[in-house]
C-alpha positions as CSV (number, residue, x, y, z in Angstrom):
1,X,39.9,-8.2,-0.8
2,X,43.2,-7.4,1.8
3,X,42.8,-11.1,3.7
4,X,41.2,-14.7,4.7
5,X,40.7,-17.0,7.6
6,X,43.5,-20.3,6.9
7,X,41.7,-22.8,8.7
8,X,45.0,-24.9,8.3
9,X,46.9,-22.3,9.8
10,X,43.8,-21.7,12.5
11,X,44.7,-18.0,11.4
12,X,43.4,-14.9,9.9
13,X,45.8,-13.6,7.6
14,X,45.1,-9.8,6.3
15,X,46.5,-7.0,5.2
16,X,47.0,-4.9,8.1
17,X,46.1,-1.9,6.5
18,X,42.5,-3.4,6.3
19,X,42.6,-4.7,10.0
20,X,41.2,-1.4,11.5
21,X,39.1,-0.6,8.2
22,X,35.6,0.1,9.1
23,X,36.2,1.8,12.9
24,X,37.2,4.6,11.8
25,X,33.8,6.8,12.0
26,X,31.2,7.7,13.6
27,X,29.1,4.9,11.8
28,X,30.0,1.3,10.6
29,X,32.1,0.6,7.3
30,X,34.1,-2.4,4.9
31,X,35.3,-4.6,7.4
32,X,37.0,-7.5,6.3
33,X,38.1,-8.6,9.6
34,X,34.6,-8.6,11.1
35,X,34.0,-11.7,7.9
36,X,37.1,-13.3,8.2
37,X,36.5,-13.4,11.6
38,X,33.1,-14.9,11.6
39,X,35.0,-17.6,9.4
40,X,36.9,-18.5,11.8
41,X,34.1,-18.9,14.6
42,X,32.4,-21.1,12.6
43,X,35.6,-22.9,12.2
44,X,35.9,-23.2,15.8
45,X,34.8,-26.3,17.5
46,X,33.8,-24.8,20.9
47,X,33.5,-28.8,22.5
48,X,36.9,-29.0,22.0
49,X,38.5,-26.0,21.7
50,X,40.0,-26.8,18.4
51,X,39.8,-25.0,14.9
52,X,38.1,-27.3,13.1
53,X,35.9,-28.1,10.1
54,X,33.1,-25.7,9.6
55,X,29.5,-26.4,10.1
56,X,28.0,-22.7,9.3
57,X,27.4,-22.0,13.1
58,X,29.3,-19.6,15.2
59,X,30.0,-21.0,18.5
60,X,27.2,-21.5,20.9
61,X,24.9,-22.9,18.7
62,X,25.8,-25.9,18.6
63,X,24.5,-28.7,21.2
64,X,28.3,-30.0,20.5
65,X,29.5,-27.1,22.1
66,X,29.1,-27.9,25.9
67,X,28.6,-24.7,28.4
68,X,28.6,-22.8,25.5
69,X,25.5,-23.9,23.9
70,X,22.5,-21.2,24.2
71,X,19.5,-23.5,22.7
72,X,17.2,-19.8,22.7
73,X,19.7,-18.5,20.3
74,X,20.5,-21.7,18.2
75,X,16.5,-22.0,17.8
76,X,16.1,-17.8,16.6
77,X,19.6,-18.5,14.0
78,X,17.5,-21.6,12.4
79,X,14.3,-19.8,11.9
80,X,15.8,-16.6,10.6
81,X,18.3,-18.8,8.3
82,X,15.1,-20.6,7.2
83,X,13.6,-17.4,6.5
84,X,16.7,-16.5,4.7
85,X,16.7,-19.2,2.6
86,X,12.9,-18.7,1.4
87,X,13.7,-15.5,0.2
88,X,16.6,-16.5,-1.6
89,X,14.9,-19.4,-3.0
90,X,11.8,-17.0,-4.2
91,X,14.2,-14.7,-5.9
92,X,16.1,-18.0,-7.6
93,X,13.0,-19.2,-9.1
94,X,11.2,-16.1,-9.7
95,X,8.5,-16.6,-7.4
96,X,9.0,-13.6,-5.4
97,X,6.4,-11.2,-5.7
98,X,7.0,-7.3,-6.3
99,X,6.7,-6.5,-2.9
100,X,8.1,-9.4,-1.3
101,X,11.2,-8.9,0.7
102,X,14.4,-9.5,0.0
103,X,17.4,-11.4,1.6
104,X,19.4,-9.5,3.8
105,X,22.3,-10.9,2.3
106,X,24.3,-11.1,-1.3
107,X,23.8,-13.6,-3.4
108,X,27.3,-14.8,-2.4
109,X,26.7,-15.8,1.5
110,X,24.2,-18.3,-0.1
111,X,26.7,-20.4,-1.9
112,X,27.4,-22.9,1.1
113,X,26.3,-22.6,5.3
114,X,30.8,-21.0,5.5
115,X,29.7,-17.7,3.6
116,X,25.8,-17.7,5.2
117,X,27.9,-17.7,8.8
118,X,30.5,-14.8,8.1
119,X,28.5,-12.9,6.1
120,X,25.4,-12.6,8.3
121,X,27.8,-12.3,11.4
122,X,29.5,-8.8,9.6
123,X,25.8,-8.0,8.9
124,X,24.8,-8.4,12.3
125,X,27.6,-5.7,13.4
126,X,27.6,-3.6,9.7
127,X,23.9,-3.3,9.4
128,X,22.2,-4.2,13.1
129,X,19.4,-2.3,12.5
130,X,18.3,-3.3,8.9
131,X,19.1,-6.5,10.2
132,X,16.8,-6.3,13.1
133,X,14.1,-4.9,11.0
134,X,14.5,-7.7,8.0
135,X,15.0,-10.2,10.1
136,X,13.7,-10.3,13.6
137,X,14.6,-13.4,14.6
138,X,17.8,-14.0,13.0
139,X,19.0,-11.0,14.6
140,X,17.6,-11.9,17.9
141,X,19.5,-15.1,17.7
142,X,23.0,-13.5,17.4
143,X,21.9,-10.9,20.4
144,X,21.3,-13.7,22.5
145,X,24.1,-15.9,21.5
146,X,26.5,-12.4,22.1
147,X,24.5,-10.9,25.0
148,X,25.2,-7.5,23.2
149,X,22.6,-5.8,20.5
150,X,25.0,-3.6,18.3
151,X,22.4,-0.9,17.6
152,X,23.5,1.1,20.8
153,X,26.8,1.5,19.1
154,X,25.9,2.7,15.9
155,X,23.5,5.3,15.0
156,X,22.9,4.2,11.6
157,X,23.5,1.6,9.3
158,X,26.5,1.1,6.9
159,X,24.3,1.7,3.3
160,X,27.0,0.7,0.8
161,X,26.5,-3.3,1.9
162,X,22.4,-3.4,1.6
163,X,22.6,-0.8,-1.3
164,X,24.9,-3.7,-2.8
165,X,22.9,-6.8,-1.6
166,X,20.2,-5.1,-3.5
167,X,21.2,-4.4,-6.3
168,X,22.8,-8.3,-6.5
169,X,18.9,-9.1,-7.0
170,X,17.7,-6.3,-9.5
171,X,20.5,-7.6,-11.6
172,X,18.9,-11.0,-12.2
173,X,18.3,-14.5,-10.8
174,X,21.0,-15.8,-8.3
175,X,22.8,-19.2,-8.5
176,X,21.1,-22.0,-6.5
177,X,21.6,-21.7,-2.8
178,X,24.1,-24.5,-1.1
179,X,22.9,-24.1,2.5
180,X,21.5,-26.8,4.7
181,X,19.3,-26.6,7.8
182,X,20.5,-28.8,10.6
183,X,17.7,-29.8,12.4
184,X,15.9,-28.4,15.4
């Protein structure tokens, strides 16, 4: 899709063309540098300043992570993620009830806690304000851990990823999710 984070290189490698894709308007588009950059967040060991391996949190939400650690914001990530995850789990087994709600997310950020990070960090910027409305608390947790609620910034949402998310569940039941809750 134009790029990727390395983590062996520490760097994001895209097409340049695609670097600027999705700031171009008056609202939010496709912005592959928005997930390729939240994969390299989570790659980024803020206790030592290092890429290293991922553990599906963005800096400063991790107690590893020294002055950068915001406990308020690590506690709002794990209750939204847990939310998250019910949801997904409910639409796996077929549980979820007609007017249940659904993941903010594809079916594809549930595959392990790398996607989950990048792909509800572009969410957080993409679509703040279905975001905010799905999901409270998750997206309370990224304005705390940023200081910065994106919503003043964009008037409206961008449609084409939660039209998509959507329709990822009307299709059929997802894959089992590979995410894991660290604790507290």
């Amino acid at each position: 899709a134009g790029g990727c984070f390395n983590p062996e290189r520490g760097a994001l490698m895209l097409v340049l063309a695609r670097l600027y894709e999705g700031f171009n308007d008056d609202r939010p588009g496709v912005s592959p540098f928005l997930h390729e950059f939240g994969h390299m967040l989570d790659h980024f060991d803020a206790g030592t300043g290092l890429i290293g391996w991922s553990e599906g949190l963005l800096p400063g939400l991790s107690p590893g992570d020294g002055a950068t650690f915001t406990p308020p914001a690590r506690t709002l990530f794990l209750h939204g993620k847990r939310l998250e995850l019910g949801r997904y789990q409910a639409q796996v087994t077929g549980s979820a009830g007609p007017g249940d709600a659904l993941p903010v997310g594809h079916p594809y950020v549930f595959q392990n806690d790398t996607e989950f990070a990048a792909g509800y960090f572009e969410m957080f910027f993409r679509n703040p304000h279905y975001l905010a409305a799905q999901n409270p608390d998750l997206f309370a947790g990224y304005t705390a851990l940023f200081a910065y609620d994106p919503r003043r910034c964009w008037p409206e949402d961008f449609p084409f990823y939660i039209e998509q998310n959507r329709a990822a569940y009307r299709a059929g039941r997802p894959a089992p999710a590979g995410l894991t809750l660290p604790a507290g």
